[in-house]
N, C-alpha and C positions, 0 to 999 in steps of 0.2 A: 548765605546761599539757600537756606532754607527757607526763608520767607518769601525769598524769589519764586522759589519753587511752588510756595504755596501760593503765591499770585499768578502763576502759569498756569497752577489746575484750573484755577478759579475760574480765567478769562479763556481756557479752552472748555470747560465746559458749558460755559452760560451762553447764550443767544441774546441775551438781553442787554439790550445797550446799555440801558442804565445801571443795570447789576455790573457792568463791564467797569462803567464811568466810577462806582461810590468803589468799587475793587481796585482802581486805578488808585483814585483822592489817598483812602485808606491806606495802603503801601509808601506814596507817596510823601504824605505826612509824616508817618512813624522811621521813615527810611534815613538815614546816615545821608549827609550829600553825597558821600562818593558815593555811595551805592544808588542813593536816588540818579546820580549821575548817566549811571551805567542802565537801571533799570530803563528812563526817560528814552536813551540813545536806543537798545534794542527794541521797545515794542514801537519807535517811532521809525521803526526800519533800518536801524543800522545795522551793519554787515561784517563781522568781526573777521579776518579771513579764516580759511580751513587751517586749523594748527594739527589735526591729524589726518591722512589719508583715510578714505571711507576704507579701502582695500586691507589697508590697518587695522581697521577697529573691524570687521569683520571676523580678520584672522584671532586675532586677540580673542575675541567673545567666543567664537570656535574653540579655543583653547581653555578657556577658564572654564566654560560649560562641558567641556570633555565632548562635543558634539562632531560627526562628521560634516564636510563644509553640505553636504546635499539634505541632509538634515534643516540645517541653519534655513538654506536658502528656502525650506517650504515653508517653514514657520517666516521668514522675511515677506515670501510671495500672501503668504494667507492674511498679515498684518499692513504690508504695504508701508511699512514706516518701517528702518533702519534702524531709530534708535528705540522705538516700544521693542521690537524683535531683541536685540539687545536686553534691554533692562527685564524681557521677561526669563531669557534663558542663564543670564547669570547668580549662581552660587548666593548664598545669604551674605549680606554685607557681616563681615570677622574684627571691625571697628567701627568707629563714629569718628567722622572729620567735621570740623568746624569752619568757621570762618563767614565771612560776610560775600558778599558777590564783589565788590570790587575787587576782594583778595585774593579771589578762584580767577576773574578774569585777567588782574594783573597779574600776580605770581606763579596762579598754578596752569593757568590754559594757557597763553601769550607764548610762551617762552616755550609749549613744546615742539612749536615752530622749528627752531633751532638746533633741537636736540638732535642724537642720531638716532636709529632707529629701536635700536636694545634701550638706550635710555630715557626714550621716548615710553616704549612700552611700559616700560616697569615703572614711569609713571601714571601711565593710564591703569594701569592694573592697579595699583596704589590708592588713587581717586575711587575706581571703582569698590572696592576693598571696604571703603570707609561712608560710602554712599547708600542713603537707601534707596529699594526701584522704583520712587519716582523721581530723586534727587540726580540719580544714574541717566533715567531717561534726558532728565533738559541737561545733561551734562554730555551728552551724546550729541547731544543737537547743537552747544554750543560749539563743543569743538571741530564735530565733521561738518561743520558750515552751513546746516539746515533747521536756524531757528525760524521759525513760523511763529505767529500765534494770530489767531483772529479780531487782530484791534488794530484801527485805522491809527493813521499821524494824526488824523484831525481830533479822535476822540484821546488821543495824550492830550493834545494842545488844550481842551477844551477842559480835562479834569487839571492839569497844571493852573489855566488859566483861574477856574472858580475855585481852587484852593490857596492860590493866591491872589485872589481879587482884581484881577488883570482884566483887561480888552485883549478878547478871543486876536484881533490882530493885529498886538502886540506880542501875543506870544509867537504866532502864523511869523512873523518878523524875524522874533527873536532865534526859531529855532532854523532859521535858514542857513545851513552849511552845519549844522550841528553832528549831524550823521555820516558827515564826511569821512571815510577810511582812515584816510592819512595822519586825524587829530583824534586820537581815544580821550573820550570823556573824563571829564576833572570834575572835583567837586567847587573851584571854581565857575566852571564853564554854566556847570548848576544852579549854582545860584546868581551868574549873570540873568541865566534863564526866567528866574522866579524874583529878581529881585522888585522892590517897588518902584513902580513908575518915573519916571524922571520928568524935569521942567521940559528937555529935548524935543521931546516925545519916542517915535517910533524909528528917527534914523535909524538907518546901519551903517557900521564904521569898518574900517578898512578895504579886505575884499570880500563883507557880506553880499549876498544878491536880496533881493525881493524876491518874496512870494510868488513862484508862475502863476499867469490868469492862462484858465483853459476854456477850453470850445462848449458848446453841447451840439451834440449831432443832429444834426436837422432833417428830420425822420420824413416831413413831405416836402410841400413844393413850398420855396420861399413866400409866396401868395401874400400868404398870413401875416407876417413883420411888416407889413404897408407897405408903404411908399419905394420905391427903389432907389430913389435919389438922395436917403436918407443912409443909406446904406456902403460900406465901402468894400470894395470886393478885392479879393486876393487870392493867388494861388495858394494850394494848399499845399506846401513841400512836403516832400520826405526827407527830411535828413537827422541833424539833430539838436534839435530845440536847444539853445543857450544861451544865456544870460554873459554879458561881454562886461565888465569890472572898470574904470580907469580911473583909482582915486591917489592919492598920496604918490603920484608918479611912477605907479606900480600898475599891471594888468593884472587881471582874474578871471579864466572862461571857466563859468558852470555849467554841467549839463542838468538836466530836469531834472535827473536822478539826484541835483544835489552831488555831486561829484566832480572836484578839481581838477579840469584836464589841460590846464592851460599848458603845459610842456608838449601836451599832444598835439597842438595845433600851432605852432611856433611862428606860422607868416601871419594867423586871426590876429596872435597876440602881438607881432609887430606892427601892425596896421593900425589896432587899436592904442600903441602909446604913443601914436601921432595927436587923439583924439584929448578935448581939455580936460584938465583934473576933474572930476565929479561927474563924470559921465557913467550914463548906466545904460546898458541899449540889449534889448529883448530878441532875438532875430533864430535864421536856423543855419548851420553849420553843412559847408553845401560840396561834395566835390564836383569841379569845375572846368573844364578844360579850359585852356586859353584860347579866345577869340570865340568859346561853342555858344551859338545863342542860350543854349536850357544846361541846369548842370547833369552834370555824369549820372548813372546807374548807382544805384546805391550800395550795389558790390564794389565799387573802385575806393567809395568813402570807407567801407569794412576794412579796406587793407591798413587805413590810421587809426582803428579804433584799439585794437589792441597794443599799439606803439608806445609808451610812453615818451621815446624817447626819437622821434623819426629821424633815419640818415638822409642824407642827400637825394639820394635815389629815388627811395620812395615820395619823398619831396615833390621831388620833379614831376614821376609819374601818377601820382593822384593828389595834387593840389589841393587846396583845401579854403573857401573862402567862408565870411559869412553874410548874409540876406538882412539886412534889418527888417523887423515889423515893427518896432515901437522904440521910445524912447522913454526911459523910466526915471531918469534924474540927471538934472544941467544945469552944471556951475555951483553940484553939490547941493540942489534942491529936491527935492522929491516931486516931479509932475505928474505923478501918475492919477491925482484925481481932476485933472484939465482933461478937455474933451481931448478922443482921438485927434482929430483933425489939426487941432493946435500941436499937438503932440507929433503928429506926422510932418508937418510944418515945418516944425525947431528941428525935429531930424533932415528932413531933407538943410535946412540952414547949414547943417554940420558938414555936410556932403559926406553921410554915408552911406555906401549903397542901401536901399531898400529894395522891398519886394515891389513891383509896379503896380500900381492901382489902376484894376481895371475898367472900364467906364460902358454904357449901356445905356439907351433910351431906358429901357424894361426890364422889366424880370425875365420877358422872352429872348431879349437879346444879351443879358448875362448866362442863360438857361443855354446858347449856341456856343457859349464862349466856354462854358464849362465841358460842353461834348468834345472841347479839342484837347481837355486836361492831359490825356494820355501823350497826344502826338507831342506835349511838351516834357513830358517825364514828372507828371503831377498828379495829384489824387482825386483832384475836383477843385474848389473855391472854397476861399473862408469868404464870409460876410461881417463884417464889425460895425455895430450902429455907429456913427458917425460923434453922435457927444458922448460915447463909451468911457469913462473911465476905467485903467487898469486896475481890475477887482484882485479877488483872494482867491484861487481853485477856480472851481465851475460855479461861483457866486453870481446872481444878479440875472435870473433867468427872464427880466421881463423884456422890455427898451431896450434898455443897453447891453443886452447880451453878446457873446458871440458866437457863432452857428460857423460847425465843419458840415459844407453840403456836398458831399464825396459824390465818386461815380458808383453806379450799382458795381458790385463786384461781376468779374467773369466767373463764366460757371462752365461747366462739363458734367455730363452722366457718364458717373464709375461704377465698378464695381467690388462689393467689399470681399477680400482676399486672405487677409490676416484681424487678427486681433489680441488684445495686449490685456490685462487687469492694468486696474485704474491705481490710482494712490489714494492713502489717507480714508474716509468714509466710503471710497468707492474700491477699497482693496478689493472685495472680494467679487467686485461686477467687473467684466470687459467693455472698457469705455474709450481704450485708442484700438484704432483702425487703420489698415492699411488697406489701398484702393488700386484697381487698376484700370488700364483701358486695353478696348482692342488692340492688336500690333494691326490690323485694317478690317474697313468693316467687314463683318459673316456675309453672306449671302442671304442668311436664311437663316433660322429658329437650326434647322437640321444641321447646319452646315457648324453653326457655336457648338451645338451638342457634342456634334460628333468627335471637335477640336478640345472638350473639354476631357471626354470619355478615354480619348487618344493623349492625353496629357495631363498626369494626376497631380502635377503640381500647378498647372494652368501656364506654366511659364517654360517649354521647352523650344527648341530649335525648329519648331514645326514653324509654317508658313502663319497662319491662325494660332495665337497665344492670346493668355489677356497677361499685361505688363503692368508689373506695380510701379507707381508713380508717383505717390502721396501719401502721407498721414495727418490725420486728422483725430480730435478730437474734442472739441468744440461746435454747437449747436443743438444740441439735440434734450429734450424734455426729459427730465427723471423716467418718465412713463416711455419712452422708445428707448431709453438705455438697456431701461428691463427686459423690455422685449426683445431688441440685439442682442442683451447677453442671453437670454433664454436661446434664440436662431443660433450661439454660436459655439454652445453647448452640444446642441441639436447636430450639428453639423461639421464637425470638428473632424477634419481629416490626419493632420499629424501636430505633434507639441514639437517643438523647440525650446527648451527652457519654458517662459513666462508665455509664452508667442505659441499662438496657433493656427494652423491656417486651416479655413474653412471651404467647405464648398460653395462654390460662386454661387448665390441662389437671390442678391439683391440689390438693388441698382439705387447709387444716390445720388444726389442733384450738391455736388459740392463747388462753393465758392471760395476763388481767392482773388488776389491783386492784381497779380501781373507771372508771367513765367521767364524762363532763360533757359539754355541749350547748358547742358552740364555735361562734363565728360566722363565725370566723375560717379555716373546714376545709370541703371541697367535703361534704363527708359530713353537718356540722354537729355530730358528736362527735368528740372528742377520747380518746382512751385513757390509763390509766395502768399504766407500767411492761409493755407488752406482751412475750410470750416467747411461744415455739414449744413448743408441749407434745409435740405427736408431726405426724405426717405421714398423712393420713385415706387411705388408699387403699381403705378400703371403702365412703367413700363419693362420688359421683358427684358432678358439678359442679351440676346443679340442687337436691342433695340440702342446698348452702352454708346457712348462714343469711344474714339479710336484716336490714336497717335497724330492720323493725320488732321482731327480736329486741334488737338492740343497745337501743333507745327504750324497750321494757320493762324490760331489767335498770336502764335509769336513771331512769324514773319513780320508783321509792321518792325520799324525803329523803335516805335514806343513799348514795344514789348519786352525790351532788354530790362527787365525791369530789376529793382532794387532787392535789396535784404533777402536774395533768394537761401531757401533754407533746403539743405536734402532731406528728404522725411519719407524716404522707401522706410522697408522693414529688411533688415541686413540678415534674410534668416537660407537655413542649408536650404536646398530643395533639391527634387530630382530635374533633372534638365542641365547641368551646370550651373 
């Protein structure tokens, strides 16, 4: 555990990739395989679940610190991490506990899952006891379910890979499903990981996936990539990226996240053990209505995501199919370096659905095809050059690349309303925002005023309100963060806990996806994926938009749109 620890400092404090890379090797090497095991799974993103309630270890540290909880919570608000706030307010460690990481992970964290509550604690308090504060801090974070640290998957893969003499991808290969919940790392599974090369090569066996190839976002006009007829176009879904399995007469759906959901999708996984043994097909996970030309809203697909186990019912009522894009292995071969087109080919041979490939003289006339993305429930067009091979990541940015060319997001001018402190570096700056709109446009500069003057929380029963609608925080330059939290210092009309609302005094130009009618939101719409596009200072606070801007962009069909998220600010105010 200790060295663990000492490898957490290390890679939280440095910037430097390469000091990250030889701090990785270095552990690495000297580490036990089970521990190597467990170290590799965490910093390559594995996800251990919560074995104690954050609610819990609050109380707890409350207690060992002799602190009251309003105490705690300033010192929590001022540090903005859980478990430094923690590790700073508890008592001197009164032993020294030992042990290796795999032994903390398997014997002492795992299992306090299970426990009850009393004997839960008095093991937490026990670990703590024997910990010092920085062994206490990653032991906070392992168990309340918020390990971070600042190191990609790619840069595990790549110190594994030159420590043991590998091809970057083979390791890319190897470590696919490695981080999977359901299977805790072995000191086996470890040295499958590291072992030396085989005659084979780089297959995967059983229900390994491959590697995802991803997009890069295609920032101007296709123009550039040449020729158009070179090109193969395709809607851009939203739903959820998966990899479909069908080897040794068995199914496997992964999602991108590297996560086994094939129980969650029960008609994907009977469709695909229709398909021949060695099949591997890349596609997106779609809810569908029967007989609807475009699939469902992405809110119907939410209701199977949390299911592991879906009834009948839900079954029925949000279906669930999958899209192919690609085909990645047939008849147990690996095709992923044959061109696209061979590749779309042998899939269509199979007859399974794919996404339809859309066709165009020109750039101008895929550039028309893309302005209908919305009315079909799409984001815009993928582009795949045509002799594309299935790369690694967002690998191969030249030719053969592939480009998500989305639609510009929708936007609205808000107004900022509330404001939150950030986390982690930005604890002690205000960096989320809550926004709102007119309930309908002012009149006049005088007519806002006077609505704001007559309503100190901006949100009362009067005709003229501005309505919180959104949070954001996302967009905006280190340099306008400062200056926002500077304005909101400045202006700070009442606290709420963490949450304070300010006086209306600035209007921002914020983008998102798509919206949906929530019944559930003071507003009645719900937004999807809001961000901060710029900061409007030329124009005025009556100049905001209004409710009834929002209620137009979402009368179309197509605006029923996906993964709507509520992101008001749930705070008291006067008004109701």
């Amino acid at each position: 555990m200790k060295a663990f620890t000492d490898l957490y400092l290390a890679l939280d404090a440095s910037t430097s990739t390469l000091d990250k890379l030889h701090a990785l090797k270095r552990h690495l090497g000297q580490a036990d395989p089970r521990d190597a095991a467990w170290a590799a799974y965490l910093l390559a993103g594995g996800r251990p679940r919560r074995a104690v309630p954050t609610a819990e270890l609050r109380a707890l540290a409350c207690e060992a610190a002799g602190l009251p909880d309003w105490l705690f919570e300033a010192g929590y608000a001022a540090t903005g991490d859980l478990a430094e706030a923690i590790a700073y307010v508890l008592p001197a460690p009164t032993a020294t506990h030992s042990g290796s990481l795999a032994d903390w992970m398997e014997h002492r964290i795992a299992p306090l899952r299970a426990l009850d509550p009393a004997t839960r604690a008095a093991a937490v308090r026990d670990a703590w006891a024997g910990l010092t504060p920085e062994a206490r801090f990653l032991y906070v974070k392992l168990v309340g379910g918020g390990f971070r640290v600042g190191v990609s998957r790619g840069l595990v893969q790549r110190a594994l890979a030159e420590l043991h003499d590998l091809p970057p991808a083979l390791l890319a290969q190897r470590m696919m499903g490695y981080t999977d919940a359901t299977r805790p790392p072995s000191a086996a599974a470890y040295l499958a990981l590291s072992a030396a090369q085989s005659p084979e090569g780089t297959g995967p066996r059983g229900g390994q996936p491959y590697p995802f190839f991803l997009a890069h976002p295609l920032g101007g006009g296709p123009e550039a990539l040449g020729e158009c007829h070179d090109w193969i176009a395709e809607w851009k879904y939203d739903g959820i990226r998966a990899q479909v399995v069908k080897r040794e007469s068995q199914v496997w759906i992964w999602s991108r996240g590297e996560e086994l959901v094939t129980e969650r999708f029960p008609e994907v996984a009977a469709e695909a053990a229709r398909w021949p043994d060695g099949t591997v097909v890349d596609g997106e996970l779609l809810a569908w209505l029967p007989d609807a030309p475009d699939p469902a809203p992405f809110a119907l697909l939410q209701k199977r995501i949390g299911r592991t186990k879906p009834g009948k019912a839900i079954l029925t009522e949000a279906p669930v199919r999958l899209l192919a894009y690609d085909l990645l292995e047939l008849g147990g071969q690996d095709v992923r370096a044959q061109a696209l087109h061979v590749r779309r080919g042998q899939l269509d041979a199979l007859g399974i659905p794919a996404s339809p490939v859309l066709t165009a003289s020109d750039w101008t006339g895929l550039a028309a095809l893309r302005a209908q993305a919305r009315a079909h429930r799409v984001e815009g067009l993928m582009l795949k050059h045509r002799n594309s091979a299935y790369g690694l990541g967002r690998t191969g940015s030249g030719e053969a690349a592939w480009w998500k060319w989305k639609l510009a997001p929708l936007s609205v001018d808000a107004v900022l309303v509330y404001a939150q402190a950030g986390h982690g570096r930005r604890a002690n700056l205000f960096t989320d925002y809550s926004f709102a709109v007119w309930s309908r446009p002012p009149v006049d500069a005088a007519e806002a005023t006077a609505a704001l003057d007559a309503t100190p929380s901006g949100e009362s029963k009067n005709a003229l309100q501005l309505v919180s609608f959104a949070k954001a925080y996302s967009g905006l330059t280190d340099e306008e963060i400062r200056r926002v939290d500077k304005l909101v210092r400045q202006t700070t009309l009442e606290k709420f806990g963490p949450v304070r609302r300010v006086r209306p005094t600035l209007v921002f130009e914020l983008g998102f996806e798509g919206l949906q009618a929530s019944t559930r939101h003071k507003s009645g719409i719900a937004v999807r994926f809001p961000r901060m596009l710029r900061i409007r200072d030329d124009k005025p606070l009556f100049e905001a938009d209004s409710l009834a801007t929002l209620r137009a962009l979402m009368d179309a069909p197509e605006m029923e749109s996906p993964e709507m998220t509520a992101l008001e600010l749930e705070v008291p105010h006067a008004g109701g």
